[in-house]
N, C-alpha and C positions, 0 to 999 in steps of 0.2 A: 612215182614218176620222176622226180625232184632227182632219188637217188643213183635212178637207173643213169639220168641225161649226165650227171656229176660224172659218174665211174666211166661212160664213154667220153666225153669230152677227156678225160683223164689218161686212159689210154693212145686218145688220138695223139694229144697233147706227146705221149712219150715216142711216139714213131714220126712223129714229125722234127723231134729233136735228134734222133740215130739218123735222121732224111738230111738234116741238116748238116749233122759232120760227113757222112757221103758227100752230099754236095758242094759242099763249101769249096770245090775246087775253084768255081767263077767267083767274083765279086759282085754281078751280078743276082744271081742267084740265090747268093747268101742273103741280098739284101731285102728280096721278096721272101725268102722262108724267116727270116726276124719278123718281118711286118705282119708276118699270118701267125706267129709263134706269141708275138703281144697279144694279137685282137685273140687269141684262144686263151688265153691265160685270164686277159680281163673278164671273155665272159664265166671263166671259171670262179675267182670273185665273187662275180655277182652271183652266179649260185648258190656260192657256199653263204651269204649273206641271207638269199632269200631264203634257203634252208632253215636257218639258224632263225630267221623271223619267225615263218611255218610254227617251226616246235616250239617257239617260245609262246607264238597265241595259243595254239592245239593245245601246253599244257595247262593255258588261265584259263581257258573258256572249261576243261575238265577241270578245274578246280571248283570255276563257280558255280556248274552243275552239280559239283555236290556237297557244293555248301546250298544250294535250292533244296537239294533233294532232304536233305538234314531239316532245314526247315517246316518244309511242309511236313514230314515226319510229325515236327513236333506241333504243327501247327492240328493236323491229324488228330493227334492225341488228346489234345487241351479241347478241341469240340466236339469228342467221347467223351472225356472227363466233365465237362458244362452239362451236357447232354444227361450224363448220368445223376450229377448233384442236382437237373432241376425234376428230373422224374423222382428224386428223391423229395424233396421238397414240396412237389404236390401228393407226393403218398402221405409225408410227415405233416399237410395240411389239413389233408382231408382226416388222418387219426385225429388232429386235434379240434375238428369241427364236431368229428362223432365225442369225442369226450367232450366239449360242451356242452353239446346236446344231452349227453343222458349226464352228466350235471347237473344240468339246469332241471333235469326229469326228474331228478332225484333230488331234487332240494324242498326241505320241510316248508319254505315260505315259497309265495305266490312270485313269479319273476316272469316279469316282462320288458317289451321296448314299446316305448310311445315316441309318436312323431307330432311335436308341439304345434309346427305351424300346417301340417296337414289335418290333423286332430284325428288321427285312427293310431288302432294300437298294429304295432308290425309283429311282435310275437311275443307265445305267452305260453308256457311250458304246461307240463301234465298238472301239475299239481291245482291249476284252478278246477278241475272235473272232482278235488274228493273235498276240495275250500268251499265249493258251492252246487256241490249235488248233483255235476249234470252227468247225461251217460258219458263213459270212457269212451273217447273220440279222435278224433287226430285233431289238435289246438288251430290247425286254418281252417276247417269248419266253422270255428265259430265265427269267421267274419272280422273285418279290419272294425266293426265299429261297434263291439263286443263292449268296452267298455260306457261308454257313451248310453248305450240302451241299458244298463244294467245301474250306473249310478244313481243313486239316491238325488231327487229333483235338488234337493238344499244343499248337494255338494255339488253339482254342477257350474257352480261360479268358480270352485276350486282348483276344476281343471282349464276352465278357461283361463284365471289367473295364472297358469305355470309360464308361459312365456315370458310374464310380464317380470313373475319372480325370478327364473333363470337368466333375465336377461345381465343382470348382474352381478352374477356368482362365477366363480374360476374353477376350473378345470379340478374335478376331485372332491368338490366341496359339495357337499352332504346336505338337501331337504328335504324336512318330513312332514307327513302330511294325513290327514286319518279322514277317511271317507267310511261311505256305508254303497256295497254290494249286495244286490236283490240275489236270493237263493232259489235254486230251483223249486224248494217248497215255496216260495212268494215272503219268506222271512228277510228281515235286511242285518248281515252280518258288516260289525265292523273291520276296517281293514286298517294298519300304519304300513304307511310304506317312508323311505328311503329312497330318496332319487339323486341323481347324479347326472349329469352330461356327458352325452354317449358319443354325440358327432353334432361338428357345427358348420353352419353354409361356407361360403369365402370369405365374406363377410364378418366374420366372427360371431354369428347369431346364431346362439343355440337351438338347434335342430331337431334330435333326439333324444331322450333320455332313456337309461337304463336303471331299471328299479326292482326291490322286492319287496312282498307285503306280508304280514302276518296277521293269523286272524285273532284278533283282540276282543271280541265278542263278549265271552267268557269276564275277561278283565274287565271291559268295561259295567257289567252289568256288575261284578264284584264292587269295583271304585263308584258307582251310584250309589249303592248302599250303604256302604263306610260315608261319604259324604251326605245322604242324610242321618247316619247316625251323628257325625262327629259334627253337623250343623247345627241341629239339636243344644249340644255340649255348647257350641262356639256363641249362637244366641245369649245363650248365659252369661256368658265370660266377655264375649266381645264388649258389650256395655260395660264395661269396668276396664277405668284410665290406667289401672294399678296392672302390670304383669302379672299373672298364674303361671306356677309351675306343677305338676304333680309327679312327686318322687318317693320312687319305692324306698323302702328299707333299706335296699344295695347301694341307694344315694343313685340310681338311675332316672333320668329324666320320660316320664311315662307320657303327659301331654305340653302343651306350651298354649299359650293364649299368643293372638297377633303381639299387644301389646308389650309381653315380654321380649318377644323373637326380635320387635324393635329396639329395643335396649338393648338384647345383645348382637346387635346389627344383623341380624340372620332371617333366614325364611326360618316358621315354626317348626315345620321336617326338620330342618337341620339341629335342631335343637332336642328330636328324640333319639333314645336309646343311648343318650351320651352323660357319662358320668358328669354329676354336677359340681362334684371337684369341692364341695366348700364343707364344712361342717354343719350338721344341722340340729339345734336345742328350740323347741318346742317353748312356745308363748315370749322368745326372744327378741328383740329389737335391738337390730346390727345394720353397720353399715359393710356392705359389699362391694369393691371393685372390682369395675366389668374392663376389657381392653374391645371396645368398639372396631371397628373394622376403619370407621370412616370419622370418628367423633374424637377419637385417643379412649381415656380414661375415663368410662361414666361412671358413677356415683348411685350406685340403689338400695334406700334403705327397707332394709329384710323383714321380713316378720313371718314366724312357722307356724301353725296348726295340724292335728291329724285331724283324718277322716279317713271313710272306706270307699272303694272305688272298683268297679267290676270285680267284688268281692274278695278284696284284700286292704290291709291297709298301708293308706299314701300319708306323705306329706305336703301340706299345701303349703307353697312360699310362695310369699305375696308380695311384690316387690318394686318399688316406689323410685323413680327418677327423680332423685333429688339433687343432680349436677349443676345443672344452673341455677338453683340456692348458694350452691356451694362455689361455683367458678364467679357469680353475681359479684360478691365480695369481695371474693381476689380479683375480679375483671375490672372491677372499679378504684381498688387503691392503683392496683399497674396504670389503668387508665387517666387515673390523677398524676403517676409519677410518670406519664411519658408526654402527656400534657404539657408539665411545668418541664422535663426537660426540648418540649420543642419551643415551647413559647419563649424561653432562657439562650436559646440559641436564632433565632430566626432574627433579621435586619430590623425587619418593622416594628411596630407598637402592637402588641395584641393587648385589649382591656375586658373586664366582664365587672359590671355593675349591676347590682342588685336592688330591684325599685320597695320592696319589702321594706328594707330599715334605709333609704339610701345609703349603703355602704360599697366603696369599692371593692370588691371579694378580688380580685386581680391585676395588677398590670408588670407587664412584662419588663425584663431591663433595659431594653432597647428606648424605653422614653425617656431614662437619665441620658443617655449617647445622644438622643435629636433632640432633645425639649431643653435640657441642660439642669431638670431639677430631680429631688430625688424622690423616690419610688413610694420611699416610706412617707413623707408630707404630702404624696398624691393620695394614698390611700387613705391618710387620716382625714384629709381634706378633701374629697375629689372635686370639688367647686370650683375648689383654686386655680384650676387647668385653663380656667377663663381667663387669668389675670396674663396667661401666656400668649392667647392670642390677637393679635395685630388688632389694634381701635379700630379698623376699619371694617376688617372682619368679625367681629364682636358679637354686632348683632345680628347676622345671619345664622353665626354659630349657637346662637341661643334659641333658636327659632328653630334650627334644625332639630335641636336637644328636646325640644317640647312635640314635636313629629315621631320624634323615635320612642318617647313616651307612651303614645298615642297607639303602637305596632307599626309603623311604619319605617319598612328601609332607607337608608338615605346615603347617599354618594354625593359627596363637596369637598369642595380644595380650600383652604383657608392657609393663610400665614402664620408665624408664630415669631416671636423676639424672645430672643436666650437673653439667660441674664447678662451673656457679654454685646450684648445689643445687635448678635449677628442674626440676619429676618430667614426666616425656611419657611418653605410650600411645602403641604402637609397636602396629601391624597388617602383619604378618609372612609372607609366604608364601615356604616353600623346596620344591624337587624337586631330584630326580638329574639326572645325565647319566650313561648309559652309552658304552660304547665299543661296537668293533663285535664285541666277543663278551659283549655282554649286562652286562656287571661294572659295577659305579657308577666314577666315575673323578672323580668333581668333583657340586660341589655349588652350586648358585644359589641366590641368594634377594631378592625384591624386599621392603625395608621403608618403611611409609608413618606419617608424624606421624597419629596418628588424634585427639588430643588436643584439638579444636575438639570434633570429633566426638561424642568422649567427654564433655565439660562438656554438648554440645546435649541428646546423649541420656538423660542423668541430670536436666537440668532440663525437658526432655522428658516422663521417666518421674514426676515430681514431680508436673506439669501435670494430667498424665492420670487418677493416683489424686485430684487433688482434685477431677477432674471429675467423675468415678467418684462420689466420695461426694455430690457436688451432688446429681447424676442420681439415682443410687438413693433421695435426700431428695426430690426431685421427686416421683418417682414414688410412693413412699409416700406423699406429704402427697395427689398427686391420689387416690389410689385410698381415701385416708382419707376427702377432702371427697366422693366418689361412693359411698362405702358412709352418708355421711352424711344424704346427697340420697334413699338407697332408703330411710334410715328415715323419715326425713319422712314420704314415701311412704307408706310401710306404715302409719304414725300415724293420715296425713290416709285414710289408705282405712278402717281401724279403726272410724274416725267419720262414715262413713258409711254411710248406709241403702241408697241405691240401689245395687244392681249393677253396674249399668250401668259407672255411675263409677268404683264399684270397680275393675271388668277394668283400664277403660282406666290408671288408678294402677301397677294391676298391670302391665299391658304396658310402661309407662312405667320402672316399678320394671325389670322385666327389662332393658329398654336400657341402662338404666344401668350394670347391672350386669355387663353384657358389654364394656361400657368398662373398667370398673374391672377384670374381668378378665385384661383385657392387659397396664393397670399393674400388678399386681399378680406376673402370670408374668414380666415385665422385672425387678420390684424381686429375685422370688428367682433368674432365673438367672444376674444379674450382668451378660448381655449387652443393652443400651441401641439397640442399633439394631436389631434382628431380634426375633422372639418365634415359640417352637415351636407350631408350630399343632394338633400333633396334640394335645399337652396340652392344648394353648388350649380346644379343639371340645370334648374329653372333662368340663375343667370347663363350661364353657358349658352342654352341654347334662345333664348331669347335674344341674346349678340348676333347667334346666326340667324335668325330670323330674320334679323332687323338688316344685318348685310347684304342678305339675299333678298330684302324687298317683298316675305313673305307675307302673303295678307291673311291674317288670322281667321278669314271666315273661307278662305280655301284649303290652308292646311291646319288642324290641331295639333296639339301637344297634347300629351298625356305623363306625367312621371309618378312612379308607385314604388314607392320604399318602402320595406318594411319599418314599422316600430321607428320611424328617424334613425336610421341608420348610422353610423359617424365610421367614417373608414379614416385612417394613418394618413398624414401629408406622405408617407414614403409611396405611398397606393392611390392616393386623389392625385397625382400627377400623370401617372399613364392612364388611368381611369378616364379624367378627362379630356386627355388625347386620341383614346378611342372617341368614344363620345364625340367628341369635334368633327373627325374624320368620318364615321359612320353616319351623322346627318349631314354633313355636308357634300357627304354622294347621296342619298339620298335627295336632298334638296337641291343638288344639281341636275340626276340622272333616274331620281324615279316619279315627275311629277313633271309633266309635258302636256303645254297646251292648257292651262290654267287647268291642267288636272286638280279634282279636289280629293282630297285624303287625310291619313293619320298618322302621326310620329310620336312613336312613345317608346318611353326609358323605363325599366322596371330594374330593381334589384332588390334583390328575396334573398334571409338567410334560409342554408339546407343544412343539412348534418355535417356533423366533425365539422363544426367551423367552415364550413364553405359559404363562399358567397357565390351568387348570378346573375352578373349582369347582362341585363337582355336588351339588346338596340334593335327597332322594329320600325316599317311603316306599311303603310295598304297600299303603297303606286306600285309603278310599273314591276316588275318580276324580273328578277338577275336571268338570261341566257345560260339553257344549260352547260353548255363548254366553260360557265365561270368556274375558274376553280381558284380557290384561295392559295393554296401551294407554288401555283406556276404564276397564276397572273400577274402585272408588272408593273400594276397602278403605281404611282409611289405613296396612295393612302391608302391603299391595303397592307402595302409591305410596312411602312411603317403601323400598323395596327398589329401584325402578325411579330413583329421587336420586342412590341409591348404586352402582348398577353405573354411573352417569353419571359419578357422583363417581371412580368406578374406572377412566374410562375403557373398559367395557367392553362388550359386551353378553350380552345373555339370554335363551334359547331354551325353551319348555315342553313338553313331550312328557308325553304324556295315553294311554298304551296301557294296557295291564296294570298300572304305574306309572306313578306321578305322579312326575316328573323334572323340576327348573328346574336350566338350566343357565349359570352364568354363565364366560366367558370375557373374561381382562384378560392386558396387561402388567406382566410382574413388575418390580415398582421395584428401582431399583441400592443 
């Protein structure tokens, strides 16, 4: 359409321009054939525009038709192709289900799957019908609980235990396990199986197992027999400390007794059919080394005999652990030389006196370094060690010396003067030695210079009382300037008319003085880092009593610490700011109309270091709309500061009692 309208506009277009030069005789005329001669040209233009648009969409939109069409093509293909690899896939399933299956059919051992926490067995191939006599059947006949009825009553604990053993084995990991199955003739065949983990919950709790069994029957009734024979044998032999070997002529090792298999660190299996590696002369007395597994080098001394044995003739070697004779000796000079070399190097004094002949049998060089004399006139003399210590000390040291006599340990510091008249603290420990019928027989003693020691600890102890008197001045001055601050207090409340004001002085007043309370129990109990709480609470709230004009046979008190408790001054400061705050609403707002009731403080330790302290009474009952979060008291919000401050939190219980309970950690 597009092209037709183009090609007439175009023809008009050219007879109206031959119209034109005809006409062009007027000036008029000419100037209406121009003005029609534009408006035909433009909308020619625009055709040829619109045209050119036309074909340029017509050719994208055929393009991207058959770039779609291309696609689905292949999209076509690729879900023939899926389609085909998964029909493939359940054909190449199911061949490899059938080969399973006549696997498992054709397997000379028993193979099954057991389900641990259901306790039935899920399947169990042909071969149990020829394992245990029964007719040729299809294996789900016999029932999920096939095994269970068939086990042996005395192995039934064994299957109950498999969960408990599977529970902590990995994937692949092999247990065996040997039961007795009832035969169709009513006989009971042994079975071993091999079990494995076959599938486990989400959990990671083994599930099912997969296993095979073989029937061991045969074997077992074989290995009865050999182990009563070879027990027989072992009766004999077992009583004798001494190792037996019996070896052939070939120098082969034929039986072993326990006791040798022990020498040569081995089970006695492992010790047959294995060349004995050694030479062997008949009525000979030799020494043999063994290479132990666990011991190094044992030591057995040998001796041969023949004899005849299941009708041939053996050698009996008889063989004697004679190591610790032998290592006894060498363990004991090393042990002398490593002895004298520690005792030759170590700071202190080591001595060992012998009450036998009294002779000093040792002292170390360390007592020429502290004592200032020599080693050798110690030991010719050892009496003389007296003449070193301090007159003062003299006779305690003597007295101690007749204790250690006696078997008695003894731990004492005594002084000593060198010969250059310089005094040392000696830190002294002796004990016994007995022999082996119980008697003292010698006497030890380590001594150490404690004499640093002793100068630290006296300028130490000096330290500490002047700290002492700072602290206790501390605390007195603050607990002076806080009883100073409640008179103000009480002054500036004196002098005033309002109420209102007053309370608030007053409440003010009490804070204070629950501070000053602590310093105050710090200055008299002498201890600087703790304060006893239960006295704490009992002056605390006995102040408010007394402010409040409560009369003791209306309200009680109760406070219940555990074990005297002792909390940090960093924590008995907001402690008994609570405390203040929580009975003094109460003793404002839960006890109306000479109400009578109960006010009681408890704090309990709980685990991991926590403490609880619990503020309680029996009056009126908080409105449910109280809420600790929003309310706007200013002694609740300051209570809510301080458990923050405390690290802690706070719990309110509104039943029958009114209970806040705060819970923190107790500071170190």
């Amino acid at each position: 359409m597009t092209n037709n309208k183009f090609d007439y506009l175009r023809d008009r277009l050219s007879l109206l321009q031959q119209g034109v030069n005809k006409l062009s005789q007027t000036q008029e005329q000419s100037q209406w054939l121009t003005q029609v001669f534009g408006e035909l040209h433009t909308s020619l233009q625009e055709v040829e525009i619109a045209q050119e648009q036309l074909t340029s969409g017509f050719e994208q939109r055929i393009a991207q038709l058959e770039l779609d069409y291309t696609q689905l093509q292949a999209e076509v293909k690729e879900d023939q192709q899926t389609e085909e690899a998964l029909q493939e896939s359940k054909e190449a399933l199911h061949r490899s289900q059938l080969l399973v299956q006549r696997i498992a059919d054709t397997m000379p051992q028993l193979f099954y799957i057991y389900d641990l926490i259901a306790e039935y067995n899920i399947y169990i191939n042909r071969q149990v019908f020829q394992m245990l006599g029964f007719p040729s059947e299809s294996p789900e006949q016999l029932g999920t609980e096939f095994f269970l009825e068939r086990l042996h009553p005395a192995d039934l604990p064994l299957f109950q235990e498999l969960p408990r053993k599977f529970a902590t084995v990995g994937d692949g990991e092999v247990i065996e396990q040997e039961f007795r199955l009832r035969h169709n003739d009513g006989s009971w065949h042994w079975l071993c199986s091999r079990n494995v983990v076959f599938t486990r919950t989400p959990d990671g709790i083994p599930e099912q197992i997969i296993a095979t069994a073989q029937d061991i029957t045969e074997h077992k009734f074989i290995e009865n027999a050999l182990w009563e024979s070879e027990g027989r044998l072992y009766t004999i032999v077992n009583s004798i400390s001494d190792g037996i070997l019996l070896v052939d002529l070939q120098g082969i090792v034929r039986f072993a007794n326990p006791a040798v298999a022990k020498l040569f660190g081995k089970q006695p299996e492992e010790l047959l059919d294995h060349d004995f590696g050694e030479p062997i002369v008949v009525e000979e007395t030799a020494e043999l080394g063994i290479s132990h597994p666990e011991r190094g080098l044992v030591i057995g001394e040998m001796r041969v005999a023949e004899t005849s044995w299941q009708g041939e003739l053996v050698y009996v070697v008889a063989l004697r652990d004679v190591t610790e004779r032998r290592q006894a000796a060498t363990a004991l000079r090393e042990s002398e030389e490593r002895f004298r070399q520690l005792a030759d190097n170590i700071e202190d004094i080591f001595w060992l006196f012998s009450l036998d002949n009294e002779r000093m049998l040792y002292v170390s060089p360390a007592y020429e370094r502290v004592v200032g004399y020599s080693c050798g006139n110690f030991s010719a003399a050892p009496y003389q060690w007296i003449e070193a210590v301090h007159p003062e000390d003299r006779g305690i040291a003597i007295a101690d010396f007749e204790q250690q006599r006696r078997g008695e340990s003894i731990t004492k510091e005594y002084r000593i003067v060198r010969p250059d008249g310089e005094i040392r603290w000696i830190y002294e420990r002796t004990f016994p030695i007995h022999n082996e019928y119980g008697e003292v027989y010698r006497l030890a003693g380590i001594a150490e210079d404690v004499t640093v020691r002793k100068l630290s600890d006296e300028q130490i102890r000096i330290s500490l009382r002047e700290k002492e008197v700072l602290l206790k001045e501390i605390h007195h001055r603050v607990k002076n300037n806080l009883q100073i601050i409640t008179s103000l207090l009480r002054l500036q409340a004196n002098r005033l008319q309002d109420s209102q004001a007053q309370a608030i002085l007053q409440e003010c007043r009490n804070r204070v003085e629950s501070m000053a309370l602590v310093h105050d129990n710090l200055y008299r109990s002498g201890d600087f880092s703790r304060i006893n709480f239960t006295e704490y609470v009992r002056n605390l709230t006995g102040n408010l009593f007394q402010i409040y004009n409560v009369k003791s046979d209306a309200i009680s008190f109760k406070v219940t610490v555990d074990h005297e408790i002792f909390i940090s001054l960093a924590q008995a400061v907001p402690c008994g700011l609570i405390i203040n705050e929580l009975v003094t609403n109460a003793l404002k707002h839960g006890f109306h109309n000479n109400q009578k009731g109960q006010l009681f403080v408890n704090l309990e330790a709980s685990t991991h270091n926590q403490l609880i302290l619990t503020v309680g009474n029996t009056g009126d009952s908080l409105p449910q709309y109280f809420d600790l979060q929003t309310v706007q008291s200013m002694g609740i919000k300051l209570v809510m500061t301080l458990v923050k401050q405390l690290k802690g939190n706070i719990e309110l219980e509104r039943e029958e009692e009114t209970i806040f309970k705060i819970t923190f950690t107790a500071s170190g």
